[in-house]
N, C-alpha and C positions, 0 to 999 in steps of 0.2 A: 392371450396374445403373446407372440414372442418378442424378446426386449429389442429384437436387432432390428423388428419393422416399425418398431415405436416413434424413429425422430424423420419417418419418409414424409416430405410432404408435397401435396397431389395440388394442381391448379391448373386451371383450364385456359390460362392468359400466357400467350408462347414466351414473352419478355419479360418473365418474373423475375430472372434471377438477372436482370441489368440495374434493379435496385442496388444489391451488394455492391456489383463492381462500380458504381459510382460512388459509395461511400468514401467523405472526405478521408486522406491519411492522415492519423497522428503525427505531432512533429515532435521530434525526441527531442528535450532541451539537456545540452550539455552536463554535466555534474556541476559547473561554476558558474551555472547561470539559475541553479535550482533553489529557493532557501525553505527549509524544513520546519512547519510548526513544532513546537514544544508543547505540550501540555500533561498536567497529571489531572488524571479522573477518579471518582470515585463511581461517579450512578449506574445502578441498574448492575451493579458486580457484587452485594451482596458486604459492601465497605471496606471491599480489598483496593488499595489503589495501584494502579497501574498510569505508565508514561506512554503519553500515544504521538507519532510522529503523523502528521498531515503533509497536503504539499509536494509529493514528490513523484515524480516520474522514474519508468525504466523496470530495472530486475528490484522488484522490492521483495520476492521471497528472499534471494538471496544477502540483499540486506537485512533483511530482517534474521535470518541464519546469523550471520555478522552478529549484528547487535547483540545478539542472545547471548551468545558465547563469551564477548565483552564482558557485558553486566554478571554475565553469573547466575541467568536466568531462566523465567520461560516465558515466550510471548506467542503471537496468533499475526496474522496480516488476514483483517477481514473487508475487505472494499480495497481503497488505495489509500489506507491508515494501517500504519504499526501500532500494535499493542506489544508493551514489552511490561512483564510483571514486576509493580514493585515502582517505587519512583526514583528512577534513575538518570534525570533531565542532564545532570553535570556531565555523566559519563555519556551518555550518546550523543552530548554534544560536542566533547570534545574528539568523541569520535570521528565526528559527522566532517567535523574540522578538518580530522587529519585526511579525510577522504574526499578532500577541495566542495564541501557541500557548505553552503552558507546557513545560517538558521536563526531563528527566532523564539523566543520563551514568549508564550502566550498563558495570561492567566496568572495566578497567582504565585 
């Protein structure tokens, strides 16, 4: 099968597609109104720790580009969590700071 008819899809109900255009919109909350979990993890990474941010809305690749570069590292944005390599909670927070984001140290 060729890849480009793979995502058609076929339905015999004429008002299919009034589901989408109903779906509720997302509301962007400002940068000062957003606060960022903190935490460092270890599970399921093999006992590398890493600092994962939770919590936040918007352009989080490009935060997370940010972040990385900050720290001096490497991280991943898988879901709507930052992973940034290595535990670095002091510096992305005081990053987060300077970037009017509020936040929070969750954990130990």
């Amino acid at each position: 099968m060729n890849n480009r008819n793979r995502n058609i899809i076929y339905s015999t109900d004429a008002d299919w597609q009034k589901d989408e255009e109903n779906k509720p919109e997302t509301v962007s909350v400002p940068i000062n109104g957003q606060t960022a979990h903190l935490y460092r993890d270890r599970k399921g990474r093999g006992g590398k720790t890493v600092t994962v941010i939770k919590n936040l809305q918007g352009d989080l690749k490009t935060l997370q580009k940010e972040l990385q570069r900050h720290c001096g590292s490497g991280g991943t944005l898988k879901g709507n969590q930052i992973e940034i390599q290595g535990d670095h909670r002091q510096k992305v927070a005081e990053y987060l700071a300077k970037k009017g984001y509020k936040y929070k140290f969750i954990g130990g």
